[in-house]
C-alpha positions in Angstrom: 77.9 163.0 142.3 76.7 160.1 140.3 72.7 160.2 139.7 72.9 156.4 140.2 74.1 154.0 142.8 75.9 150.5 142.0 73.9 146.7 142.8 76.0 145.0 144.6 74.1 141.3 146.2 73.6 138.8 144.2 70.3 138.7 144.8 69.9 141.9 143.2 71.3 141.0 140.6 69.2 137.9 140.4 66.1 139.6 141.2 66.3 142.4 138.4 67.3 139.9 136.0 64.3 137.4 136.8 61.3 140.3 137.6 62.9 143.1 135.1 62.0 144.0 131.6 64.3 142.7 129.0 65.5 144.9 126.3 67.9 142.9 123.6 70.2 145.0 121.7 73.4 144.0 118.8 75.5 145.3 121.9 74.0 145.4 125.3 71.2 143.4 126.8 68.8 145.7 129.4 67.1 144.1 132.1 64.9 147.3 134.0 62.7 146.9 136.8 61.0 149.5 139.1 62.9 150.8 142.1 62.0 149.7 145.4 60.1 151.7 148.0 63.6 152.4 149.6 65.9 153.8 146.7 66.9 156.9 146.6 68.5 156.9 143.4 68.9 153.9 140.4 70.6 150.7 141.2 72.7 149.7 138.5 74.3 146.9 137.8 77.1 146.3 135.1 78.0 142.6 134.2 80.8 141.9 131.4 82.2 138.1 130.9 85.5 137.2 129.7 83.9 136.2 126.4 83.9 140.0 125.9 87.7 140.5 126.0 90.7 141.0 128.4 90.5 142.4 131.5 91.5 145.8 129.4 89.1 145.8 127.1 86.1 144.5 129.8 87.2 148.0 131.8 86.9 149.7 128.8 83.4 148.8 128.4 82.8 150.0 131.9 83.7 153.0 132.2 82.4 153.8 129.0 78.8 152.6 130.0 79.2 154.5 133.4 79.7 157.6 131.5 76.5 157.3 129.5 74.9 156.5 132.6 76.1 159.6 134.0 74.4 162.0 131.6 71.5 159.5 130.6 70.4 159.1 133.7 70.2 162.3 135.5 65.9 163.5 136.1 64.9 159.9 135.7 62.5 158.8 138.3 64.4 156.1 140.1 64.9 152.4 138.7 67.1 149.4 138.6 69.0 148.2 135.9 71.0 145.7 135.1 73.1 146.0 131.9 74.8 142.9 130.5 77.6 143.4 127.9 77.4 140.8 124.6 81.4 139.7 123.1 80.2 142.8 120.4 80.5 145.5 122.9 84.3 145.1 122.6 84.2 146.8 118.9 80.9 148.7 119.0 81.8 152.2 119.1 80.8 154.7 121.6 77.4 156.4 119.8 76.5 152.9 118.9 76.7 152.1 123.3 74.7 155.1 123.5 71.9 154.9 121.0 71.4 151.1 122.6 71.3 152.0 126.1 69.3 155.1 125.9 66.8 153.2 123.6 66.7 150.9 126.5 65.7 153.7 129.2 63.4 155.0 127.0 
């Protein structure tokens, strides 16, 4: 089971973006807020424009994130990100995805 749980209003994603903490990166931007009284586990929220790539490639940068979340995220206390992808992501490799969005839960 996945130690985190997808955001899925708009308003969520709004909200994280507007009260969160912004963490810039050559990659990734990080927005990270504190969970409300009411989550169980981290919200996450993955946003990738077409400015990125294909439909292909934006997947790719997915599933990719979702795995580091997977191992990254496991005995955190509970929290809501929201991780927005810059046109770079396409050729950054994978450790470089890493070392950017664990600096960014750190």
């Amino acid at each position: 089971m996945r130690p985190y749980a997808s955001l899925t209003r708009a308003a969520d994603f709004s909200r994280v973006r507007r009260n969160g903490r912004r963490i810039d990166g050559a990659a990734l931007t990080i927005y990270r807020d504190r969970a409300r009284h009411d989550d169980p586990a981290s919200l996450v929220g993955i946003a990738i424009g077409k400015a990125v790539g294909n439909a292909v490639v934006r997947n790719k940068i997915r599933r990719r994130l979702a795995a580091i979340l997977d191992e990254a995220l496991v005995g955190r206390t509970p929290m809501r990100l929201l991780i927005v992808a810059q046109p770079s992501a396409a050729q950054a490799p994978f450790p470089i995805l890493r070392e950017q969005l664990v600096a960014g839960l750190a």
